[in-house]
C-alpha positions as CSV (number, residue, x, y, z in Angstrom):
1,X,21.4,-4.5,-14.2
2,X,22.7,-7.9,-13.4
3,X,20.9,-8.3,-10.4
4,X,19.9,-10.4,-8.4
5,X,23.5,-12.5,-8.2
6,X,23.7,-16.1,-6.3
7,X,26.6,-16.1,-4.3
8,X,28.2,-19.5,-5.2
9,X,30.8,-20.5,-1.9
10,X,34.3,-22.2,-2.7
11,X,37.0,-23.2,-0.7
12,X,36.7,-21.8,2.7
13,X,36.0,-17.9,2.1
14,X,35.5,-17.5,-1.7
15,X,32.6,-16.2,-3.5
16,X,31.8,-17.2,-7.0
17,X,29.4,-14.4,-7.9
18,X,26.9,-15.8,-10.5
19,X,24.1,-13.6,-12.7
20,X,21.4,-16.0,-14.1
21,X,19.1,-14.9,-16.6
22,X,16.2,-17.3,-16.0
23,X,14.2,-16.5,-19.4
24,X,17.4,-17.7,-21.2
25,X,18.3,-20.2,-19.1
26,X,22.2,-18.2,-19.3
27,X,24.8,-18.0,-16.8
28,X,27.7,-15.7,-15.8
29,X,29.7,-16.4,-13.3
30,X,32.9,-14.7,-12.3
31,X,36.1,-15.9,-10.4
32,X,35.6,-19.6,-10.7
33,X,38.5,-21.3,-8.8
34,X,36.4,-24.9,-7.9
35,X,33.8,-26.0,-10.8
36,X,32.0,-28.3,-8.9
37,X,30.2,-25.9,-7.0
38,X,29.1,-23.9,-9.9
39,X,28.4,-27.2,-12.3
40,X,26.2,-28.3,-9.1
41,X,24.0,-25.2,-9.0
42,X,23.5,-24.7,-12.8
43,X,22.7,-28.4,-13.5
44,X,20.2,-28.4,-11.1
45,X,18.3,-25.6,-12.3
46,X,18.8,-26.7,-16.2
47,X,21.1,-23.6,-16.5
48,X,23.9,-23.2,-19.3
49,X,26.8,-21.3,-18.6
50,X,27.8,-19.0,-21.4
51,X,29.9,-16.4,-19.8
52,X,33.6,-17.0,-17.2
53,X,34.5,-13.5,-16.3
54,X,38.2,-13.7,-14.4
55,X,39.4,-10.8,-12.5
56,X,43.1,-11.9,-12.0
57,X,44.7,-15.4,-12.7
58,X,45.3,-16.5,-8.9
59,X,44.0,-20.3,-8.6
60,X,41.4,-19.7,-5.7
61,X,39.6,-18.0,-9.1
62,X,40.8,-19.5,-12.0
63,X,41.3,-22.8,-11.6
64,X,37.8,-24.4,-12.0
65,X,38.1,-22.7,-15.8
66,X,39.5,-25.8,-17.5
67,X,36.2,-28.3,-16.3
68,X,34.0,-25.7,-16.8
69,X,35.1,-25.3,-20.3
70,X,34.8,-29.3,-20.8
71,X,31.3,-29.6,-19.7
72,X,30.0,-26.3,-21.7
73,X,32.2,-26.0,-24.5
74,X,30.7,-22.8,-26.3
75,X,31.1,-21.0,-22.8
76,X,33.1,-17.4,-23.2
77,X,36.2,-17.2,-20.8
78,X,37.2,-13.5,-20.5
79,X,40.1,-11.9,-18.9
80,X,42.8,-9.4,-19.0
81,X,45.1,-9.0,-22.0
82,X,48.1,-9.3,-19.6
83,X,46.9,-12.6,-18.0
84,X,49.3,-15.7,-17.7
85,X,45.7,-17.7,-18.0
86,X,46.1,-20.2,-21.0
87,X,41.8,-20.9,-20.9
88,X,41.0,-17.2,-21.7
89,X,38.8,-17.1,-25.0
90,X,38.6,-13.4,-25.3
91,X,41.4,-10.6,-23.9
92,X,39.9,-7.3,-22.6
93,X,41.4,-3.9,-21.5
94,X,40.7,-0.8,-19.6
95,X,37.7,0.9,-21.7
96,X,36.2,-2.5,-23.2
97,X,32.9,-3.6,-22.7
98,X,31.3,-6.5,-22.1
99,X,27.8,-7.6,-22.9
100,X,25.8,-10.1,-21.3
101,X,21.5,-10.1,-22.2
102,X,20.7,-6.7,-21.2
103,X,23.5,-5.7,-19.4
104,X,26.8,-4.2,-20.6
105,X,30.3,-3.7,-18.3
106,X,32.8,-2.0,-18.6
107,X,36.3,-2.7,-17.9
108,X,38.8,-1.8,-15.3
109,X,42.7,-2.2,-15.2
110,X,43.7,-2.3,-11.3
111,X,46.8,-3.5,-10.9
112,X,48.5,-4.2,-7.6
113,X,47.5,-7.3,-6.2
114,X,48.5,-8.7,-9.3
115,X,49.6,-7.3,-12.5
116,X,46.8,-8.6,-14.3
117,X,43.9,-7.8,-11.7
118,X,41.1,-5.8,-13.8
119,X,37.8,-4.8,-12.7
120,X,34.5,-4.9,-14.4
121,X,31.6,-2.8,-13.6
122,X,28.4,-0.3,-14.0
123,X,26.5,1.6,-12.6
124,X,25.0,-1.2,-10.4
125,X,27.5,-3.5,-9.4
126,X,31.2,-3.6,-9.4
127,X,33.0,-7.0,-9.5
128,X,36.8,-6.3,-8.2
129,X,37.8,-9.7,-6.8
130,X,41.0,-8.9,-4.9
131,X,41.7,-5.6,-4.8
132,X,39.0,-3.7,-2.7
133,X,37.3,-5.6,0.0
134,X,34.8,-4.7,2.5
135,X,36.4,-2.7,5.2
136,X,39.8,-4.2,3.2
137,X,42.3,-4.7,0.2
138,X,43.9,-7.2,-1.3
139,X,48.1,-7.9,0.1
140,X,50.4,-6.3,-2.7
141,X,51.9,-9.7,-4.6
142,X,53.5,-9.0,-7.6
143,X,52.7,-4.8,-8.4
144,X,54.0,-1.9,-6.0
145,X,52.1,0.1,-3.3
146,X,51.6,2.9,-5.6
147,X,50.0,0.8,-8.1
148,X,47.7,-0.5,-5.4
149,X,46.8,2.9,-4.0
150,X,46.0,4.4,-7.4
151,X,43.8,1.5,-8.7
152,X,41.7,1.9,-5.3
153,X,41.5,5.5,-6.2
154,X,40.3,4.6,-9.3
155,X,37.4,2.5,-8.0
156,X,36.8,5.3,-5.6
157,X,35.6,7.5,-8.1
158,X,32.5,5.1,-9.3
159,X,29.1,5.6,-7.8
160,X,28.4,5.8,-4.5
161,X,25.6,3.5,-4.1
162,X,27.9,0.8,-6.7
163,X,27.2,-2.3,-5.0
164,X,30.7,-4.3,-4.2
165,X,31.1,-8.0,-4.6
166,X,34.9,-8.9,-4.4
167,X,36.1,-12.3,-4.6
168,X,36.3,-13.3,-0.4
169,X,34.6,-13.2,3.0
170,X,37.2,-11.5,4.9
171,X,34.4,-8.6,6.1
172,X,34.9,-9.7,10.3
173,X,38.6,-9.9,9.8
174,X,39.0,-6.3,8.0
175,X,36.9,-4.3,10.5
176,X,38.4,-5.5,13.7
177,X,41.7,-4.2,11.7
178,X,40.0,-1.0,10.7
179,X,38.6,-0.5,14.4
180,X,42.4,-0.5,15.4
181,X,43.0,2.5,13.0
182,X,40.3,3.8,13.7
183,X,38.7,3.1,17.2
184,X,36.1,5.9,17.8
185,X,34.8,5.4,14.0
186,X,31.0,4.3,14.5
187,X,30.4,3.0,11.3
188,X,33.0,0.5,12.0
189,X,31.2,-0.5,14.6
190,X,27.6,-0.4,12.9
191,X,29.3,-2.8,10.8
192,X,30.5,-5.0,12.8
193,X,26.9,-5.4,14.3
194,X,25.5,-6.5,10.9
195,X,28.5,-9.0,9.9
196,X,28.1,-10.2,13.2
197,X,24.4,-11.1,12.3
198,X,25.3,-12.0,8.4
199,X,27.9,-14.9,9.7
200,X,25.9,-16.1,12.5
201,X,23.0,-17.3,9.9
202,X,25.9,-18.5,7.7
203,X,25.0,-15.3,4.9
204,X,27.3,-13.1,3.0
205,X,28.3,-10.1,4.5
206,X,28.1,-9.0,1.0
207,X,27.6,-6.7,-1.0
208,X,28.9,-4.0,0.5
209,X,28.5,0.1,-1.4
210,X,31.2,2.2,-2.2
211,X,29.0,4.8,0.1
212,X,29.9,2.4,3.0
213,X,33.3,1.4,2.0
214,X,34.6,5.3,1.8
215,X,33.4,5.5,5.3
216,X,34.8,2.7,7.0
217,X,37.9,0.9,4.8
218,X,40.8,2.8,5.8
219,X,42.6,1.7,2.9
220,X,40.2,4.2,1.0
221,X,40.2,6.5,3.8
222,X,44.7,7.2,3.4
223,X,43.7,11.2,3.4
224,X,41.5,11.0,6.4
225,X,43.5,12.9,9.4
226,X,42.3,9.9,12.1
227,X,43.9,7.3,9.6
228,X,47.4,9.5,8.9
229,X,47.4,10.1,12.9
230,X,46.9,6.2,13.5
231,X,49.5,5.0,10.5
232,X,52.0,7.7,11.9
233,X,52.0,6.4,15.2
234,X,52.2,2.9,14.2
235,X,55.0,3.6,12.0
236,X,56.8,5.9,14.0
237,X,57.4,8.8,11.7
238,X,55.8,11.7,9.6
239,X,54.2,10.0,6.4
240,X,54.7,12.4,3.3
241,X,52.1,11.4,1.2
242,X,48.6,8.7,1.0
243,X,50.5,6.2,-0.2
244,X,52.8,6.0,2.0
245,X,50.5,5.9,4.7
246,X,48.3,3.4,2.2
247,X,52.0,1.4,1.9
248,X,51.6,1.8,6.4
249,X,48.4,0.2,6.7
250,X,48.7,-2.2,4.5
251,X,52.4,-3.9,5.9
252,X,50.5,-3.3,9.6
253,X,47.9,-5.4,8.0
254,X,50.3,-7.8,6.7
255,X,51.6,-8.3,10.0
256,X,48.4,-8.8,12.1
């Protein structure tokens, strides 16, 4: 089920999630952008890393690839078909799947953040780097708003209980922005309470659930009449459809 995973920190608020399966002394990580962290914890544990899996090509998660492949050579990079990455070993699509010891994932094309930006998943644990994020999404760089809003609907239809580890720690950041759309929402609050807690003992305020996502991230909550009210009133106008009150939220966000 590819659980437990070590949350490996980069930079100043990335997560390189990382699945060890101690009877094999294997390693997956996903989304490294720094290799010395990850080379650090796996050499110190005796650990080979077999498996890169790279959401999108952005640096803050690709760009420890090229050292990890020097110091384990055999190591399987895999990322989108579509990816400018040049230290990819294996190209995947939407409907592939991906096997690693017991575990198999599937993949996810979610464009928006960027064009290559997939998703892989099943029925435990989603890893969609930066385009869902507790309480958040990812900013729109290089696909459209409607691209965006229909790859978090596609997410949105996984399990429930799916557990969520995306590629940053931006948990505090997105719910003081989700208590503005919403203010009277109590599991905004609720939340904020335990990321309070998480940060103040320096621990992930991840993984979050799908469950908890569809009732707090108002970037997954574009249908909700609190959210359309809110967006309406910040954009001054009547909002025809979910996206564009998605296309709202998100440029309010932008602008924070």
């Amino acid at each position: 089920m590819m659980e437990p995973l070590l949350a490996i920190s980069a930079f100043n608020d990335n997560y390189i999630w990382t699945y060890i399966d101690k009877i094999k002394k294997q390693a997956l990580v996903v989304d490294p952008g720094d290799a010395g962290p990850v080379i650090a914890a796996l050499e110190d544990s005796e650990i080979d890393l077999t498996t890169i899996l790279l959401t999108h090509h952005h640096k803050d998660h690709s760009g420890g690839i090229k050292e990890l492949k020097k110091r384990w050579n055999a190591v399987t990079v895999i990322g989108s078909a579509n990816s400018p990455c040049h230290d990819l070993t294996q190209r995947v699509s939407e409907g592939d799947k991906i096997s690693f010891g017991p575990s198999t994932l599937h993949v996810l094309e979610i464009p928006g953040h960027t064009l290559d930006h997939i998703a892989f998943y099943n029925n435990a644990v989603l890893f969609c780097g930066d385009t869902l994020f507790s309480a958040g999404c990812g900013k729109v760089f290089e696909g459209t708003y409607d691209q965006m809003y229909q790859s978090l609907i596609k997410l949105a239809l996984l399990p429930d209980d799916i557990k969520i580890y995306c590629g940053h720690e931006y948990t505090l950041a997105n719910l003081q922005f989700a208590k503005k759309v919403e203010p009277q929402n109590s599991a905004i609050e609720e939340r904020i309470s335990f990321a309070n807690q998480m940060r103040k003992n320096n621990l992930p305020t991840l993984p979050s659930t799908l469950y908890l996502e569809k009732q707090m991230n108002p970037f997954l909550r574009c249908s909700i009449a609190t959210v359309i009210d809110s967006a309406e009133k910040q954009a001054g106008k009547k909002l025809k459809s979910p996206v564009e009150v998605f296309a709202c939220l998100r440029e309010w966000k932008n602008n924070q």
